[in-house]
N, C-alpha and C positions, 0 to 999 in steps of 0.2 A: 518762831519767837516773835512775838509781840511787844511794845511799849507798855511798860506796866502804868497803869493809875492810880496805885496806891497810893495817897498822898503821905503814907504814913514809911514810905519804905527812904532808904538812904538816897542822898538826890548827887550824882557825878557829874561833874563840868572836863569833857577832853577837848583841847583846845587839836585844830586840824584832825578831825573826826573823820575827814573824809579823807583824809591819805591812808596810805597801806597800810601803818601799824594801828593807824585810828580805827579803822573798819574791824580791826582784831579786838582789841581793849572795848570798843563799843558792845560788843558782841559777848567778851567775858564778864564785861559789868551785869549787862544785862541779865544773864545766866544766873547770878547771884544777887539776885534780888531789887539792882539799880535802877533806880528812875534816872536816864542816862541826858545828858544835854552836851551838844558838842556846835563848837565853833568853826565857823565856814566863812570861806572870805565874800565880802559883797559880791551880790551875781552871781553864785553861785550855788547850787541846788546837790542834796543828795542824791546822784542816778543809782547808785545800789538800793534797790526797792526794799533789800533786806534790813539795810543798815536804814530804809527811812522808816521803817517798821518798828525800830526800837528806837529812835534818836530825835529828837525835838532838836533842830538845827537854830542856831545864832548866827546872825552875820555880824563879825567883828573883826577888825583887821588888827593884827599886833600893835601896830604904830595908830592906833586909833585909841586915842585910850578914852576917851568920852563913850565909843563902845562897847571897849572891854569891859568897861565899871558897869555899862547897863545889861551888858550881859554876864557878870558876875552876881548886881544886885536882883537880878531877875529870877538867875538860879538859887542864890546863897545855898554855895554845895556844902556837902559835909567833905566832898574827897574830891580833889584836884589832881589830871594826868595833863599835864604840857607837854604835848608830841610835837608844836606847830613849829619847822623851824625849816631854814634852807638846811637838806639835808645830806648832799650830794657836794662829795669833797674837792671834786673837780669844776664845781660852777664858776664862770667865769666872771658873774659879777661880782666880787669881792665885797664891795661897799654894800651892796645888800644882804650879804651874809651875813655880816659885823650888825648891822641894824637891825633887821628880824631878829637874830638868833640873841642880840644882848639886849639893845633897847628892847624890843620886845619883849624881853623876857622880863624886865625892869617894869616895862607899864602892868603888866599881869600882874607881877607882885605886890605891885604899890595899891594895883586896882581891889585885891584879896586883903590887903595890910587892913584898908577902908572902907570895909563893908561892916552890916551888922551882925553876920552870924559866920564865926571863925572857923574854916574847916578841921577836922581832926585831920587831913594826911594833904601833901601838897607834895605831889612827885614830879620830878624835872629829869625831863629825858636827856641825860649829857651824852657825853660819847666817847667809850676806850679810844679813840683816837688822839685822846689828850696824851696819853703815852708815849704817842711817837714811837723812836726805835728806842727808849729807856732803856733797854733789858732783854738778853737773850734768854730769858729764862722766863716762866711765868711769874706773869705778873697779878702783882696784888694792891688792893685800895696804899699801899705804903710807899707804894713806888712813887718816886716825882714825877710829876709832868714834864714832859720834853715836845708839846706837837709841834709837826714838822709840816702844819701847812694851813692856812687861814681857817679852813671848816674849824680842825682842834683848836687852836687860837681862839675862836670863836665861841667853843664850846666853854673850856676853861674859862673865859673872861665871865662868862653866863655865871659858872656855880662862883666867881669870888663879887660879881655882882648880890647873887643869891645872899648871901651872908648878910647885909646889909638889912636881912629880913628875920635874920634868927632869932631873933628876942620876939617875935609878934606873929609868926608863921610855924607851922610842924613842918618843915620840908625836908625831901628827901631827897637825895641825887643818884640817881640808875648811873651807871654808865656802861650803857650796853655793848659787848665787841661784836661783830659783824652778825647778822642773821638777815635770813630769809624765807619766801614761800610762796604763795601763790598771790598773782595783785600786785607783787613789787615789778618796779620800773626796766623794762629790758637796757635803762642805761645804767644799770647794776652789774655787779661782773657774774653772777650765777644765773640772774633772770638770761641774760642775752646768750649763752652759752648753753644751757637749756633748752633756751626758740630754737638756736641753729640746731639742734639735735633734734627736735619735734619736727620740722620743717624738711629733715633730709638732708640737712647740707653738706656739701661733700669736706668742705673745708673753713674755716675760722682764725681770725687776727686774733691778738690775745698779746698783753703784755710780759711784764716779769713773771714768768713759766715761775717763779722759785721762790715766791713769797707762800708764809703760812698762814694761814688765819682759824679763830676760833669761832667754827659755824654754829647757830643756833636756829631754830623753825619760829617761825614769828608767835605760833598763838604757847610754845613754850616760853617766850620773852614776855607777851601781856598775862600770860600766868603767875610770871615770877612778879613784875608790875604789881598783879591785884595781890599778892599775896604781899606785899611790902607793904599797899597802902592799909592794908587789916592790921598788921603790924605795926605800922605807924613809928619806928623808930627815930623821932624826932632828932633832926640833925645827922641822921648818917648817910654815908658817900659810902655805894654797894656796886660791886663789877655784876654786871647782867652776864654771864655766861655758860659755856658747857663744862668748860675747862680743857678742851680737848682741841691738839692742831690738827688740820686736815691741810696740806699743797695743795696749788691748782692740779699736779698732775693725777693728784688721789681722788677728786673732784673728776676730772675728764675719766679716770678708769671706772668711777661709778656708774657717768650717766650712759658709756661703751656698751658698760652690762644691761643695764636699765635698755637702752634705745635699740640694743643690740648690735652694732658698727662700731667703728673706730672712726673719731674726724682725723682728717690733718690740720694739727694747729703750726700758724705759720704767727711765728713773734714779729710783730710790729712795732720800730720802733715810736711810730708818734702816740702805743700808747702807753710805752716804760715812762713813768716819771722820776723825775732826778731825786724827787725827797720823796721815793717810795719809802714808807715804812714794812721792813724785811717780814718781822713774826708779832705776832699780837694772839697771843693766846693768855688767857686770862685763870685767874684762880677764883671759885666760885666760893672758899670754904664762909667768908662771910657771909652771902644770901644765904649759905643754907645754915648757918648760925642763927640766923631771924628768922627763915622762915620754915627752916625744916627741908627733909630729903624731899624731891618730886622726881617722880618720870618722867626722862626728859627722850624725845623723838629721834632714835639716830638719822645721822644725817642721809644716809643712803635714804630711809623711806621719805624723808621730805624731798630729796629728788625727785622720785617718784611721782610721789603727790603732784609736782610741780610737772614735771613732765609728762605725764598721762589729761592733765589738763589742757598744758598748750597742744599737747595732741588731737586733741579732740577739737579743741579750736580751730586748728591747723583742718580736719577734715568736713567741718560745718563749713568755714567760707569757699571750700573747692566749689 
């Protein structure tokens, strides 16, 4: 896949293009006809040759808004994905989470409020996290927020900042529950759990063995993304998800099959956290009220995928 020229085709601004879910959504845009543009922070360069293939890169930094507006008025997109945020629950700079993830998300908007040509779809990547432990039950767009730890904080204060934009903006708010796939960070709890099994390891630390979560494969999440922003349902807040819980211990009996072995996971506690959030499984029936049924990737084969790759990685560096 190539960067198209058309100057006549639909033009896409993804802010953080080069992180893991950016390099997916770049890649779906593209596929459907995008003239794609995505933001990078100074100094920094696209090394995926693939994604610089389809991607004309910006250097803009959130808290730069003299930036962000010349790389808004640069592109004047029709369709807007804001992926760029600290996105890692456990980061310990705090004060920079709050700043990225809300002022920033404030100069983006204000910088799209003030341009000459108004996108039709403006998606903002929030996060099921805002949930908390709400509810033992799946949850739905109706549930109150409860987040139980600065990232959701962060997120939440994001979509009631957003609002400030609805008379002048179409946006939309994802709030995706957990997924992953190949690319994401091993300080992720399925990337790193995966390496130790590509690698051989005999055994693995691991937190709360008994929490559930709702897994999804990433290029199923920028699917559900492009198919929202086509949509364009001005002003709706939508769960990104499968709908489906999976445990960690149902997750470890996968990749046993998959790797072939059994680890021994040994619980540690520096990595139980006090305000774990116990189950987060989400209810999909709104997305697929906008956007219709899709095929979504059971989780078993995205293991797979992920693991047959670091395997392979794993045997290139021997």
């Amino acid at each position: 896949m190539t960067r198209s020229d058309d100057t006549r085709a639909p033009r896409a601004l993804i802010t953080g293009v080069g992180g893991f879910t950016g390099r997916y959504m770049a890649a779906r845009l593209a596929s459907s006809g995008y003239r794609v543009w995505g933001t990078v922070r100074p100094g920094e360069t696209l090394a995926d040759t693939e994604l610089a293939d389809i991607v004309t890169p910006l250097a803009a930094d959130l808290l730069d808004r003299g930036a962000l507006a010349h790389a808004v008025e640069t592109v004047q997109p029709d369709v807007v994905v804001h992926l760029a945020a600290v996105a890692h629950v456990a980061d310990s700079d705090v004060a920079r989470t709050y700043v990225v993830n809300v002022v920033g998300t404030r100069n983006l908007l204000d910088a799209l409020a003030h341009q000459r040509h108004v996108p039709r779809a403006v998606l903002l990547a929030s996060s099921a996290n805002i949930y908390g432990n709400a509810t033992n039950g799946v949850i739905d767009e109706t549930v109150a927020p409860q987040p139980a730890n600065d990232y959701a904080v962060s997120k939440l204060a994001m979509e009631y900042v957003a609002k400030r934009w609805d008379a002048q903006l179409p946006i939309i708010v994802a709030r995706p529950f957990n997924y992953t796939g190949v690319g994401q960070s091993a300080d992720f709890l399925i990337p790193k759990i995966v390496d130790h099994y590509a690698r051989g390891e005999k055994t693995i630390s691991l937190g709360n063995l008994h929490v559930a979560r709702d897994f999804s494969d990433v290029r199923d999440v920028v699917n559900a993304y492009a198919k929202l922003i086509e949509a364009a349902p001005r002003g709706a807040t939508v769960n990104v998800c499968s709908g489906t819980g999976h445990t960690l211990g149902a997750l470890l009996d996968a990749l046993s099959r998959i790797a072939g072995y059994s680890i021994d996971v040994k619980v540690d506690p520096r990595f139980v956290r006090a305000n774990e959030v116990r189950q987060l499984i989400g209810s999909n029936a709104k997305l697929r009220g906008i956007v219709g049924d899709s095929a979504r990737k059971p989780l078993e084969d995205t293991l797979r995928w992920m693991y047959e790759e670091a395997r392979q990685v794993c045997l290139d560096t021997r």
